[in-house]
MIVEXRO-918291 format. One record per atom (N, C-alpha, C, O): residue number from 1; atom name; x, y, z. Coordinates in steps of 0.001 Angstrom, whole numbers, plus 500000, padded with zeros to 6 digits. Layout:
N
+-----+----+--------+--------+--------+
:   i : at :      u :      v :      w :
+-----+----+--------+--------+--------+
: NUM : CA :      X :      Y :      Z :
...
+-----+----+--------+--------+--------+
This chain:
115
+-----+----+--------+--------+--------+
:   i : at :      u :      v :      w :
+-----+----+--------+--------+--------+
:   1 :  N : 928948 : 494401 : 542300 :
:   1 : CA : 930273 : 494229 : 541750 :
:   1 :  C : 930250 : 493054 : 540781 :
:   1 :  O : 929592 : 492043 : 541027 :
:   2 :  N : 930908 : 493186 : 539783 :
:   2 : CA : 930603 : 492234 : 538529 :
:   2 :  C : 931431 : 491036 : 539016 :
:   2 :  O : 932560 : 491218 : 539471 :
:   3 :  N : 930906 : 489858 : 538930 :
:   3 : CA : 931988 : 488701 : 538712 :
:   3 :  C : 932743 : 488423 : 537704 :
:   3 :  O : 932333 : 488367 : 536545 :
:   4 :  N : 934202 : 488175 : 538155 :
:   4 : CA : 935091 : 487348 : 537097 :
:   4 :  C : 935429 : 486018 : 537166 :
:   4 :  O : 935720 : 485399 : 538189 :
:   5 :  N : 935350 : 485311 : 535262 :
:   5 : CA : 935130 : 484217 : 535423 :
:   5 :  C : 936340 : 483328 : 535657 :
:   5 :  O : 937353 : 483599 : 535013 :
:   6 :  N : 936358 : 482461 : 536367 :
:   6 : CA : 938097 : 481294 : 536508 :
:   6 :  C : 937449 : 480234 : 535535 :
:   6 :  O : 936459 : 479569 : 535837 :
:   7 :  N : 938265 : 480132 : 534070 :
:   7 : CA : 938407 : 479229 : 533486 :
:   7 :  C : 939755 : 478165 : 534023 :
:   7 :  O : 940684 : 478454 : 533269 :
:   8 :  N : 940018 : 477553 : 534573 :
:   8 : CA : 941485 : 476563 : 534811 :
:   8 :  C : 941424 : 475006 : 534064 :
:   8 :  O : 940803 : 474004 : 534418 :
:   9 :  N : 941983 : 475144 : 533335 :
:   9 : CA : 942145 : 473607 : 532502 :
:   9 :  C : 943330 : 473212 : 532921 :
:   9 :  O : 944365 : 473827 : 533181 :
:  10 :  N : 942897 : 471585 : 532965 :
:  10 : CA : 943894 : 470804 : 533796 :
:  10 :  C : 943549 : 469617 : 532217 :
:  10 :  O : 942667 : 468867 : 531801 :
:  11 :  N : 944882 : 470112 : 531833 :
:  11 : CA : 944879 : 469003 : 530507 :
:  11 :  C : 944357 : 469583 : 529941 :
:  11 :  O : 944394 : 470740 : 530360 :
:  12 :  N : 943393 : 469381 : 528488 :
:  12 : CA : 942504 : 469560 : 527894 :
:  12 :  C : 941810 : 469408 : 528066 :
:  12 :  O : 941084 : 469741 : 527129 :
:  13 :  N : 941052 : 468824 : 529203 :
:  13 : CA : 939412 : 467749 : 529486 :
:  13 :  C : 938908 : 468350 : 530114 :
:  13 :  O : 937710 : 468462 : 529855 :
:  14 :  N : 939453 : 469145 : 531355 :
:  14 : CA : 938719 : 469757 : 532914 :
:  14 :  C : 938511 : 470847 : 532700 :
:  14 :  O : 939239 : 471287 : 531811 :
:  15 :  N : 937688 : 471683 : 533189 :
:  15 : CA : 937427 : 472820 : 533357 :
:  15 :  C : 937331 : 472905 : 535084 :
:  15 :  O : 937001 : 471862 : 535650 :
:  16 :  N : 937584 : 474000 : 535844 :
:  16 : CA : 937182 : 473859 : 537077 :
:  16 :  C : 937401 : 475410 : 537380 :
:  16 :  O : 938412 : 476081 : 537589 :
:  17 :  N : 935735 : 475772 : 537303 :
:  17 : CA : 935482 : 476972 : 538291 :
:  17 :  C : 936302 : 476857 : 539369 :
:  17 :  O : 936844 : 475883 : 539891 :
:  18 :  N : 936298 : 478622 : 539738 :
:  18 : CA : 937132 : 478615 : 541492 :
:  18 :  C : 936781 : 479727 : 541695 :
:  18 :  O : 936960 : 480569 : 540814 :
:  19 :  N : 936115 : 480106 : 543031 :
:  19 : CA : 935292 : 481173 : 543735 :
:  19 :  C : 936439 : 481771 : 545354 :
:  19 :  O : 936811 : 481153 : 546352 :
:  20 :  N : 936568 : 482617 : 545082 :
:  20 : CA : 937291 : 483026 : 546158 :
:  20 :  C : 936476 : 483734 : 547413 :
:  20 :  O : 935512 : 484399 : 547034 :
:  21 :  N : 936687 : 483708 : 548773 :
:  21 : CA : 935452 : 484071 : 549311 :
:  21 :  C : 936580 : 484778 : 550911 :
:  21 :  O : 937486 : 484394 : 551651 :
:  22 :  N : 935916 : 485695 : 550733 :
:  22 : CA : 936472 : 486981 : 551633 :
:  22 :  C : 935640 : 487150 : 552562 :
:  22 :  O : 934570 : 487678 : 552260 :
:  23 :  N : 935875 : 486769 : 553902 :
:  23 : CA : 934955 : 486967 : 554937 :
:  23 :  C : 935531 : 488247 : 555994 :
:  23 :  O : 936619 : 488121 : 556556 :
:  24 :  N : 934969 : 489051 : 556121 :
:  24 : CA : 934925 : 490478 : 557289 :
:  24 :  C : 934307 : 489589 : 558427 :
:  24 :  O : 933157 : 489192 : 558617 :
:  25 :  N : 935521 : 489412 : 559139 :
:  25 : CA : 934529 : 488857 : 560896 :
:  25 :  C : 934711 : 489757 : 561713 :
:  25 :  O : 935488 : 490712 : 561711 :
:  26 :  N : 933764 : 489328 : 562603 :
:  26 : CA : 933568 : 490447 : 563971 :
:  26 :  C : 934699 : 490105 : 565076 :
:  26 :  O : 935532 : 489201 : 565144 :
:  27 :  N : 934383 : 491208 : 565917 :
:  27 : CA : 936230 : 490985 : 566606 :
:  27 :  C : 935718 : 489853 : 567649 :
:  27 :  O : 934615 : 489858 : 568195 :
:  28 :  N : 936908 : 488719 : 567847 :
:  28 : CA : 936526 : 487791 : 568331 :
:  28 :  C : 936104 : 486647 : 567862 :
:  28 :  O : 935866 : 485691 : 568600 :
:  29 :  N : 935988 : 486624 : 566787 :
:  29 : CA : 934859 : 485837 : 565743 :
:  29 :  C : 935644 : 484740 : 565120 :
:  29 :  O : 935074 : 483702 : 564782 :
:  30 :  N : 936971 : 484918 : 564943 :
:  30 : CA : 937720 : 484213 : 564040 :
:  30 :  C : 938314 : 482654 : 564187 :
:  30 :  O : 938690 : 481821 : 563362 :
:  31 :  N : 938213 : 482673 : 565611 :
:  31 : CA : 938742 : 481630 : 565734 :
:  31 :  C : 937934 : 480588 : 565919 :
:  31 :  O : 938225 : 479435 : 565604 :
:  32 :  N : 936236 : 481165 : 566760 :
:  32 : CA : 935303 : 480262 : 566756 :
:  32 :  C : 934618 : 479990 : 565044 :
:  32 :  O : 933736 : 479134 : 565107 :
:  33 :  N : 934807 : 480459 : 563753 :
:  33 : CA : 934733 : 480214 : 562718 :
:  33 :  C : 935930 : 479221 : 562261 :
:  33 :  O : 935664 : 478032 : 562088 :
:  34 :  N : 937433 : 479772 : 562038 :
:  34 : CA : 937896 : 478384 : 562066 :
:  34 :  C : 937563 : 477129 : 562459 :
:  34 :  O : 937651 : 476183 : 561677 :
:  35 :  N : 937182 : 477005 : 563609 :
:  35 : CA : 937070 : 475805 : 564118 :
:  35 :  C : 935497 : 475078 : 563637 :
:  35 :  O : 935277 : 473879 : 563806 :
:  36 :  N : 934760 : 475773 : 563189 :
:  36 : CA : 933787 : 475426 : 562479 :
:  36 :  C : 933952 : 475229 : 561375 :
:  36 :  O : 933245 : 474339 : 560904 :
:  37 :  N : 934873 : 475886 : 560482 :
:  37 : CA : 934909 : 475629 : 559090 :
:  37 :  C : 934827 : 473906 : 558691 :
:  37 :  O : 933841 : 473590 : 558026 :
:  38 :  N : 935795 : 472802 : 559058 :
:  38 : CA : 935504 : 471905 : 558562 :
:  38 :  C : 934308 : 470952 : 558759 :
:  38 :  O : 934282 : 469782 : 558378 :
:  39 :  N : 933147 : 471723 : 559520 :
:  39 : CA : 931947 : 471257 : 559295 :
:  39 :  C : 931317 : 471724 : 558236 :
:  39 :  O : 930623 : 470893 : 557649 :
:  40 :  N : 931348 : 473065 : 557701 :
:  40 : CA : 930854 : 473240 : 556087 :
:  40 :  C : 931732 : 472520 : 555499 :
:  40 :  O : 931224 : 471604 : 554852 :
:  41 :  N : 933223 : 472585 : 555455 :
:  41 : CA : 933814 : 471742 : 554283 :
:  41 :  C : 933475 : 470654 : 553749 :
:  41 :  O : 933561 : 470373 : 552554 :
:  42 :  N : 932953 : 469790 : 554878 :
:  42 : CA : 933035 : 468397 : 554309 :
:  42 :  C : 931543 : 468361 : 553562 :
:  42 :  O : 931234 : 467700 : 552571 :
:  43 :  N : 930584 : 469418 : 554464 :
:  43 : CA : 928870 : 469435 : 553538 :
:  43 :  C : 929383 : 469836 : 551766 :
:  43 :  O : 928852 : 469315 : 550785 :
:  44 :  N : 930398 : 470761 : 551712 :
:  44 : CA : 930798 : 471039 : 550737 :
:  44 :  C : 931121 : 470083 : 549488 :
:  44 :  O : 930734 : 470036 : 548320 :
:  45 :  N : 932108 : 469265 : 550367 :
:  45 : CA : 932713 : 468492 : 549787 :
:  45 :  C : 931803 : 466994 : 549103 :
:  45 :  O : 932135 : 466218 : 548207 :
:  46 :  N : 930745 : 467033 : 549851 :
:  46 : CA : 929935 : 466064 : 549635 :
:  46 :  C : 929002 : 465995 : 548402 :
:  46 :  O : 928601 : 465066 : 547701 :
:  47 :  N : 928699 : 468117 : 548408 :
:  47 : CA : 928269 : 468081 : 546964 :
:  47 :  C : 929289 : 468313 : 545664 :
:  47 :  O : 928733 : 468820 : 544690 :
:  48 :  N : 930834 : 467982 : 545506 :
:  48 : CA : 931447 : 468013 : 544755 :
:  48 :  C : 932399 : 469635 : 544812 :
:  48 :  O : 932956 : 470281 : 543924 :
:  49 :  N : 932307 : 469765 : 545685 :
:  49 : CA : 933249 : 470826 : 545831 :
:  49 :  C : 934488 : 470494 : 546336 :
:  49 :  O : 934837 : 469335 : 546563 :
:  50 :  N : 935130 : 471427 : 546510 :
:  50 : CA : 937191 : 471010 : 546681 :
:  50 :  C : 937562 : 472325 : 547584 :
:  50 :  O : 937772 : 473322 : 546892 :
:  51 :  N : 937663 : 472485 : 548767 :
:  51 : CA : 938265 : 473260 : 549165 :
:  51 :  C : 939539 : 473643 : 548270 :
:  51 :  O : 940176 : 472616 : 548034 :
:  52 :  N : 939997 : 474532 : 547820 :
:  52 : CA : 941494 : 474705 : 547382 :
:  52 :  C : 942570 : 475507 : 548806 :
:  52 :  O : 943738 : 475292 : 549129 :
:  53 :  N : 941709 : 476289 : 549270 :
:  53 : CA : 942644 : 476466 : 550445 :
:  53 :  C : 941863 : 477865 : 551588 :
:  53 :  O : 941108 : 478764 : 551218 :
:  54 :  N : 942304 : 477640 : 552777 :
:  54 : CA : 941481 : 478602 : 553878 :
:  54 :  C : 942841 : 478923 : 554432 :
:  54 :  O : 943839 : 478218 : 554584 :
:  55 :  N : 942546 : 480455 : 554743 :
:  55 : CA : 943282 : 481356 : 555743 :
:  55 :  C : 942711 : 482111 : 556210 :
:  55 :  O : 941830 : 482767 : 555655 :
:  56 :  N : 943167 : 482238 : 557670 :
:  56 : CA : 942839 : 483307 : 558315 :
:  56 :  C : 943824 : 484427 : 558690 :
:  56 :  O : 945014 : 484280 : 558971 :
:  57 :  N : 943094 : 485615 : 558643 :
:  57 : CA : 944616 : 486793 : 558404 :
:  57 :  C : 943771 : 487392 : 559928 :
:  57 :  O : 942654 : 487904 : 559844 :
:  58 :  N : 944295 : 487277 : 560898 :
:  58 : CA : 944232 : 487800 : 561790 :
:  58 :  C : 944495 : 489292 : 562178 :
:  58 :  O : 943929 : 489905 : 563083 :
:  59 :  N : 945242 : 489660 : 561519 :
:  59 : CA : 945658 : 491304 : 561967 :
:  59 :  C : 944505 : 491932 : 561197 :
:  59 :  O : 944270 : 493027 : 561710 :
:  60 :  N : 943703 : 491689 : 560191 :
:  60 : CA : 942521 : 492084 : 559901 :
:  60 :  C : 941481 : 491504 : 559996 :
:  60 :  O : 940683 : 491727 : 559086 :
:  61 :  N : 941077 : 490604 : 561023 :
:  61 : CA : 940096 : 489248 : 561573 :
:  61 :  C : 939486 : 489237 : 559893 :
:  61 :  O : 938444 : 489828 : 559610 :
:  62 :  N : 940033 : 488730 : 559200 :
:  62 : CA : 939264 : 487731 : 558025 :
:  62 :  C : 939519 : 486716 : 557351 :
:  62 :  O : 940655 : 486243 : 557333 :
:  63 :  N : 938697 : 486290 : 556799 :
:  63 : CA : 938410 : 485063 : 556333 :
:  63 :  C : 938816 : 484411 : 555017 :
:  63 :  O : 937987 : 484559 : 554119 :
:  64 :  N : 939961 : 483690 : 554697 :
:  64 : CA : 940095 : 483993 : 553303 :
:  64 :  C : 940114 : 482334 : 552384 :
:  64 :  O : 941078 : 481584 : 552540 :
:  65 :  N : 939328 : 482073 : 551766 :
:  65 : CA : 938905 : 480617 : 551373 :
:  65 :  C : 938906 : 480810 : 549822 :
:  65 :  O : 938568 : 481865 : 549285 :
:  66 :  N : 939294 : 479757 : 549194 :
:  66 : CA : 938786 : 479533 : 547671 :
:  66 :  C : 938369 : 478080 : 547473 :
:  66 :  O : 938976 : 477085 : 547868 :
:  67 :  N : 937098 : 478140 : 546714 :
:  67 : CA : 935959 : 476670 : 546981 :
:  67 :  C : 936046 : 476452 : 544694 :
:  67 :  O : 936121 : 477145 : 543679 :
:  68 :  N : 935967 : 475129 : 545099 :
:  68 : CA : 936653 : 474970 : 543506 :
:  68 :  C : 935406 : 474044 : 542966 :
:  68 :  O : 935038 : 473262 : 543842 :
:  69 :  N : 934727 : 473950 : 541840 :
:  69 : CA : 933858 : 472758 : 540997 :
:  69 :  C : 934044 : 472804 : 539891 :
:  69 :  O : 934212 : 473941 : 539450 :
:  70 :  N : 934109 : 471701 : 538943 :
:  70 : CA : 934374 : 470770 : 537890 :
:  70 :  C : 933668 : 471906 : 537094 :
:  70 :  O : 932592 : 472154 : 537640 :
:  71 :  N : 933896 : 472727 : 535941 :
:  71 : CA : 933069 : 473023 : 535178 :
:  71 :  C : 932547 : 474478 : 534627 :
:  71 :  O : 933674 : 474969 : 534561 :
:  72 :  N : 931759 : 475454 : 534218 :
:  72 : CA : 931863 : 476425 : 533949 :
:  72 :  C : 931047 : 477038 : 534990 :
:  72 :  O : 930268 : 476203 : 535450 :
:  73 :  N : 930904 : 478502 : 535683 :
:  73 : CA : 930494 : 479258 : 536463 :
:  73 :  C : 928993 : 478943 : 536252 :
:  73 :  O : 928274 : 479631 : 536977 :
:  74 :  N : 928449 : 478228 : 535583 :
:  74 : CA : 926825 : 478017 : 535063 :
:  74 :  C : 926734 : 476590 : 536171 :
:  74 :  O : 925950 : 476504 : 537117 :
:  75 :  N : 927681 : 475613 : 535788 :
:  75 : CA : 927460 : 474591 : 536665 :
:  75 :  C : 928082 : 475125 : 537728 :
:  75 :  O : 927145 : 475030 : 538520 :
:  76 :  N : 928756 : 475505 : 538211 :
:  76 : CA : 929260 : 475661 : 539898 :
:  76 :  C : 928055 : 476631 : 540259 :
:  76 :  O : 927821 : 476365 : 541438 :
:  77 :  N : 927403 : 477359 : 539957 :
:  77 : CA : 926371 : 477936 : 540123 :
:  77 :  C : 924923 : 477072 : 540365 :
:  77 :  O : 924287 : 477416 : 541362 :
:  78 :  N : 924376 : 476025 : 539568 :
:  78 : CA : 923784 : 475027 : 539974 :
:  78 :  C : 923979 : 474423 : 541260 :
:  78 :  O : 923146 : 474561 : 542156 :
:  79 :  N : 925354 : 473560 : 541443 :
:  79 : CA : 925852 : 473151 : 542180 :
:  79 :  C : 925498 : 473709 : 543604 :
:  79 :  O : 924985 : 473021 : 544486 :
:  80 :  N : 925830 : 475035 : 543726 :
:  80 : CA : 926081 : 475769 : 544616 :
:  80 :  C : 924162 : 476067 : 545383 :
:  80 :  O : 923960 : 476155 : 546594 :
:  81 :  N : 923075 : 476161 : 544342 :
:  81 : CA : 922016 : 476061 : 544768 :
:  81 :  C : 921781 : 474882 : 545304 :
:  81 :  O : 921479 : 474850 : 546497 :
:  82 :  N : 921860 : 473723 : 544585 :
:  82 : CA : 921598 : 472187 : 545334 :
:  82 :  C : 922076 : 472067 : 546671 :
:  82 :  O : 921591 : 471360 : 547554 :
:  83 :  N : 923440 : 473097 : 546773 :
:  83 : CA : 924059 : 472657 : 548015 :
:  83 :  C : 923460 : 473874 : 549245 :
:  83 :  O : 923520 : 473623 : 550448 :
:  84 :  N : 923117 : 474673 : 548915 :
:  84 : CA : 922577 : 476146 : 549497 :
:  84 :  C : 920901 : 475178 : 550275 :
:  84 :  O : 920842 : 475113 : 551503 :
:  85 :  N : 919933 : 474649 : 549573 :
:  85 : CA : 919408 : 473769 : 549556 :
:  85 :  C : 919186 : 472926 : 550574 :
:  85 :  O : 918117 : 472822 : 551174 :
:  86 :  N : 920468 : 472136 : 550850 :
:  86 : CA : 920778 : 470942 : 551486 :
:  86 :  C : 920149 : 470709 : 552762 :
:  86 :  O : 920362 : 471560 : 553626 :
:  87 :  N : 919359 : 469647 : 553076 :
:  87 : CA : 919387 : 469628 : 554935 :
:  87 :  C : 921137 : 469737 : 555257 :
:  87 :  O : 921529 : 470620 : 556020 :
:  88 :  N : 921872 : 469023 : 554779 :
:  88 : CA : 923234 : 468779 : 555681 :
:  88 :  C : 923611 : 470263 : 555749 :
:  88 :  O : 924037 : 470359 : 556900 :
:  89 :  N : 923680 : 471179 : 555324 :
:  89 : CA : 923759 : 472306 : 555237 :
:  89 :  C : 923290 : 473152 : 556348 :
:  89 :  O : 923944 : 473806 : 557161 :
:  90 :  N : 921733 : 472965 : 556182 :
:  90 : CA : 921195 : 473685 : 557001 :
:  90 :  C : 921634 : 473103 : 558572 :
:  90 :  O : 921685 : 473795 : 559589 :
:  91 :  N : 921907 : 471761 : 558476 :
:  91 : CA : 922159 : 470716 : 559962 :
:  91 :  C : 923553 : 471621 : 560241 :
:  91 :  O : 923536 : 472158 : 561348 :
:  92 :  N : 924702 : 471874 : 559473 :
:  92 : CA : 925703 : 472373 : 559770 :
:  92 :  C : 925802 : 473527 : 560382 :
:  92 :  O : 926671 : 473710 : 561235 :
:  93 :  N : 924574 : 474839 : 559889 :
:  93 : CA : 924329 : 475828 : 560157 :
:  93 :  C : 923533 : 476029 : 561552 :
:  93 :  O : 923226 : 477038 : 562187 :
:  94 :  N : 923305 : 474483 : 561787 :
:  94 : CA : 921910 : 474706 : 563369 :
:  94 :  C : 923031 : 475088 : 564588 :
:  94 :  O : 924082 : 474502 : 564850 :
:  95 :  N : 922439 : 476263 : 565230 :
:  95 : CA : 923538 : 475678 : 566508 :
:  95 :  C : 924529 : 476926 : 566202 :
:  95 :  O : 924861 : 477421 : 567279 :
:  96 :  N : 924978 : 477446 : 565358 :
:  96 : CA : 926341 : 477928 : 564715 :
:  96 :  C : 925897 : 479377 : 564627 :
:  96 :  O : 925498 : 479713 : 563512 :
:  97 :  N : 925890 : 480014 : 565281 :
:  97 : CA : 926174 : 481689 : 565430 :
:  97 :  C : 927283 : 482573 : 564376 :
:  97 :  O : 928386 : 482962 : 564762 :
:  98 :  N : 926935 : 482713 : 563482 :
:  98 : CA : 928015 : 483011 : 562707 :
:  98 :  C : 928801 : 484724 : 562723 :
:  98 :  O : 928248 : 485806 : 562528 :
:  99 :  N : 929878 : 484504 : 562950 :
:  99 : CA : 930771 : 485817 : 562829 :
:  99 :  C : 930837 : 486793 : 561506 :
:  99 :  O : 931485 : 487829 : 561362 :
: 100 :  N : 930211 : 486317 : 560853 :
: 100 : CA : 930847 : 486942 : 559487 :
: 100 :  C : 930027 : 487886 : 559525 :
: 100 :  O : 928831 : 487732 : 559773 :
: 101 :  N : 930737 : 489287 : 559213 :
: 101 : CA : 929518 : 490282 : 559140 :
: 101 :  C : 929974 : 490832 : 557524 :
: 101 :  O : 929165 : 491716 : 557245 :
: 102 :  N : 930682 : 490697 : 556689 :
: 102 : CA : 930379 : 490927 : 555850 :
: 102 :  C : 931004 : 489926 : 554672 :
: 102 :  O : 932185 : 489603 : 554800 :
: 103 :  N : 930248 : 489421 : 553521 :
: 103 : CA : 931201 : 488581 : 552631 :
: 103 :  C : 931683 : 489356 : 551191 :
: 103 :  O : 931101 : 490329 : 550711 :
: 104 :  N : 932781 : 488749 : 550669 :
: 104 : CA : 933382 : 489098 : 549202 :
: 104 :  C : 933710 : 488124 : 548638 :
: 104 :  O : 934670 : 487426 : 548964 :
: 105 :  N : 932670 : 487845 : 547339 :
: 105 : CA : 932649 : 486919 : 546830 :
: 105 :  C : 933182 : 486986 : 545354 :
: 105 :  O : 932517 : 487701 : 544605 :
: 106 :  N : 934217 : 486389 : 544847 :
: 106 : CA : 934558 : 486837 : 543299 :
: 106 :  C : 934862 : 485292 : 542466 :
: 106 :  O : 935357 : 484410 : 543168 :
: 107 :  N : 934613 : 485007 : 541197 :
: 107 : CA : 935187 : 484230 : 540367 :
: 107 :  C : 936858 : 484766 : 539949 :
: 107 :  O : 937162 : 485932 : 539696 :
: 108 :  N : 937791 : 483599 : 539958 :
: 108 : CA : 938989 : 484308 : 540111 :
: 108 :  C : 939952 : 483573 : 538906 :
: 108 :  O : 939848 : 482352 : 538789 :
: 109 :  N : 940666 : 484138 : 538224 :
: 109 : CA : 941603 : 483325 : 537225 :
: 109 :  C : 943229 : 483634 : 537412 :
: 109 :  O : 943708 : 484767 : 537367 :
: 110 :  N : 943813 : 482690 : 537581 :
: 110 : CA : 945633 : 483294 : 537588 :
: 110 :  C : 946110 : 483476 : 536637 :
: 110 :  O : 946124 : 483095 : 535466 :
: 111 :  N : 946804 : 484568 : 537703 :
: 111 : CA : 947488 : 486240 : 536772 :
: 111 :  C : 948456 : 485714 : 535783 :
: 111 :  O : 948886 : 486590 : 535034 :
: 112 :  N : 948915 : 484526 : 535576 :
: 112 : CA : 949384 : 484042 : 534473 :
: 112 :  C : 949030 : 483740 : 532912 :
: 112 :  O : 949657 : 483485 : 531884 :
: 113 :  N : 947646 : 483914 : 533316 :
: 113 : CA : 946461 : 483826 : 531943 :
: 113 :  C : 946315 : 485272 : 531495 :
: 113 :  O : 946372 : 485675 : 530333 :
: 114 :  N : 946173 : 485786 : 532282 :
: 114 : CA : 946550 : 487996 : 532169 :
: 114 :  C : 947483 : 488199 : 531244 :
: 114 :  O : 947281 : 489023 : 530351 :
: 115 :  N : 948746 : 487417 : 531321 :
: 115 : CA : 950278 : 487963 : 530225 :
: 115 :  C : 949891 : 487450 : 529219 :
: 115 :  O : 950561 : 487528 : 528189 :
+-----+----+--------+--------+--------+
């Protein structure tokens, strides 16, 4: 499935990619992932990422997050290897049984830039 790109300028100066990320969990799964999430966040956050916001939609156990970096889909893409990478990462991942059985991953722009 092709990605689309989120250009968002804040002023004239910023650019800031934003990746939206759709998690399919297994039944049961959801709540022991919440409660894990802000152990990736903060690994996240450490390599320059921004949570913009997490939900969980329960009547369809999934996962619904958008992860934000400074810059064009080329650098949040860098970024995203350095951090893929990471011991803290992998330290976050030790231990952690993960629910997600399937992900949806898209670059996303608001529908206000569409009109």
């Amino acid at each position: 499935m092709p990605l689309c790109e989120m250009m968002l300028t804040l002023g004239s100066e910023i650019t800031m990619t934003i990746q939206l990320r759709r998690y399919e969990v297994e039944a049961g799964g959801l709540q022991r992932l919440a409660a894990w999430f802000p152990t990736i966040a903060a690994v996240r956050d450490k390599y320059g990422f921004k949570i913009e916001f997490a939900y969980a939609d329960t009547e369809n156990s999934e996962f619904v997050w958008a992860v934000s970096y400074p810059g064009d889909i080329e650098a949040f893409e860098s970024a995203l290897a350095v951090y893929n990478e990471s011991p803290e990462r992998a330290d976050a991942f030790d231990g952690f049984s993960s629910p997600v059985a399937q992900m949806h991953l898209s670059y996303i722009t608001p529908a206000a830039d569409l009109g």
